[in-house]
C-alpha positions in Angstrom: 8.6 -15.3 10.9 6.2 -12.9 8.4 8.4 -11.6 6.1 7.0 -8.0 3.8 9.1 -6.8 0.6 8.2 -3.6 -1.1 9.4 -2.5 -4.1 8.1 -0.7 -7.1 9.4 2.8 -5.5 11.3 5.6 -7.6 11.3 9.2 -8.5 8.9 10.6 -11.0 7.4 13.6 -12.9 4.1 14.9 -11.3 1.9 13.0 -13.3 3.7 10.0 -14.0 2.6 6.3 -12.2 4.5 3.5 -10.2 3.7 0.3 -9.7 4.6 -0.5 -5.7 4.9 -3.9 -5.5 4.7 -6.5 -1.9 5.9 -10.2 -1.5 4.9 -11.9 1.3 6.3 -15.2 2.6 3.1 -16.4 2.9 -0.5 -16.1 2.0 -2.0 -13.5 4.1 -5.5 -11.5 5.2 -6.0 -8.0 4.6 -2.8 -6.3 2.9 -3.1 -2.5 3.9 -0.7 0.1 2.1 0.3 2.8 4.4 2.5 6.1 3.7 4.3 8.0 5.8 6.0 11.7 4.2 8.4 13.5 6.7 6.8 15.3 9.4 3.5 13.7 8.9 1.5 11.2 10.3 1.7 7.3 8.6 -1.8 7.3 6.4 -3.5 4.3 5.2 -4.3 4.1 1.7 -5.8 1.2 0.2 -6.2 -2.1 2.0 -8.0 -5.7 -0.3 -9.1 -8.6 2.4 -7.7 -12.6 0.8 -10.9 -13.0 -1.6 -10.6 -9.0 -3.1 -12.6 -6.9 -1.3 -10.9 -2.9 -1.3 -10.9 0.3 0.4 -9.0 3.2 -0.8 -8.3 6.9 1.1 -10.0 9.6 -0.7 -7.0 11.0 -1.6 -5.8 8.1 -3.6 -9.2 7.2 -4.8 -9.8 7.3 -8.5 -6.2 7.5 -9.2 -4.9 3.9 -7.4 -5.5 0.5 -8.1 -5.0 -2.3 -5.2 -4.6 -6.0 -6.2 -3.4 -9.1 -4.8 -2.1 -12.8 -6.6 -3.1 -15.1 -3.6 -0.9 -17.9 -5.4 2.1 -16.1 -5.8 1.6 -14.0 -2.4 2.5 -10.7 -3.5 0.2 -7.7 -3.5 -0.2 -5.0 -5.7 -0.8 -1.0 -6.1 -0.6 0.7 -9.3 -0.5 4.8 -8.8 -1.1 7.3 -11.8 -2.0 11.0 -11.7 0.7 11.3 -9.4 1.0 14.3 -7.7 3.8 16.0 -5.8 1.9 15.7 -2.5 2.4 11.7 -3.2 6.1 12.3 -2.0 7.0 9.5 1.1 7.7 6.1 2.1 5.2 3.2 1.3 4.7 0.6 3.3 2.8 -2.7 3.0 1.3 -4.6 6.1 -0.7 -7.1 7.3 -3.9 -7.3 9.2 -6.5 -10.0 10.1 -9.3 -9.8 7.1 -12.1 -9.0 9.9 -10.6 -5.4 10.7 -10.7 -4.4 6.5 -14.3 -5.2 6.2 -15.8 -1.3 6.3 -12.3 0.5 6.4 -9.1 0.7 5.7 -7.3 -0.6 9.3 -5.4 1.2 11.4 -1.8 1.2 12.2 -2.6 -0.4 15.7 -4.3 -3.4 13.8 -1.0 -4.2 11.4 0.5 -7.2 12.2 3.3 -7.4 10.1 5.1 -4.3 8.0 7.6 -4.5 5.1 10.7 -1.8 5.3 9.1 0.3 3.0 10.2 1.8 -0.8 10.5 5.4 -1.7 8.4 7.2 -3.9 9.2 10.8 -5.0 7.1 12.9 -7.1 8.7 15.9 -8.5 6.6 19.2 -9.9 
């Protein structure tokens, strides 16, 4: 089966930036980062299709960075400006590259998901 790993997840200072990082078993289509903060709703945040195209939520956009390495099947997003409303669990997923052509997918269209990793941003 698809296997997702995140990592890259930790506590920092409002302002401070993570790298999440997610290794797939396989190369892929459209990776999708989703978060999910308690009591809310799991939001999609940046998605790149197999040859680089992106999409990022407005309220990540400007501050993230969403990259792929097709050769060693991991995905990337870098996060700075962090903010304390960045507070929840990232996930990574999988979707077919046709449903990340105009937007970032929704949850419905995720294939496969990772367990997710932690980020905390204090004030």
């Amino acid at each position: 089966q698809v296997h997702l790993v995140e990592s890259g997840g930790g506590s920092v200072q409002a302002g401070g930036s993570l790298r999440l990082s997610c290794a797939a078993s396989e190369r892929l289509d459209c990776i999708v980062w989703f978060r999910q903060a308690p009591g809310k709703e799991r939001e999609g945040i940046a998605s790149i299709r197999t040859w680089g195209t992106t999409q990022y939520a407005d309220s990540v956009k400007g501050r993230s960075t969403i990259s792929r390495d097709n050769a060693k099947n991991t995905a990337n997003l870098q996060m700075n400006s962090l903010k304390p409303e960045d507070t929840a669990m990232y996930y990574c997923g999988a979707a077919l590259d046709r449903y990340c052509i105009k937007s970032i997918p929704p949850s419905g269209n995720v294939d496969y998901w990772g367990q997710g990793t932690q980020v905390t941003v204090a004030s």
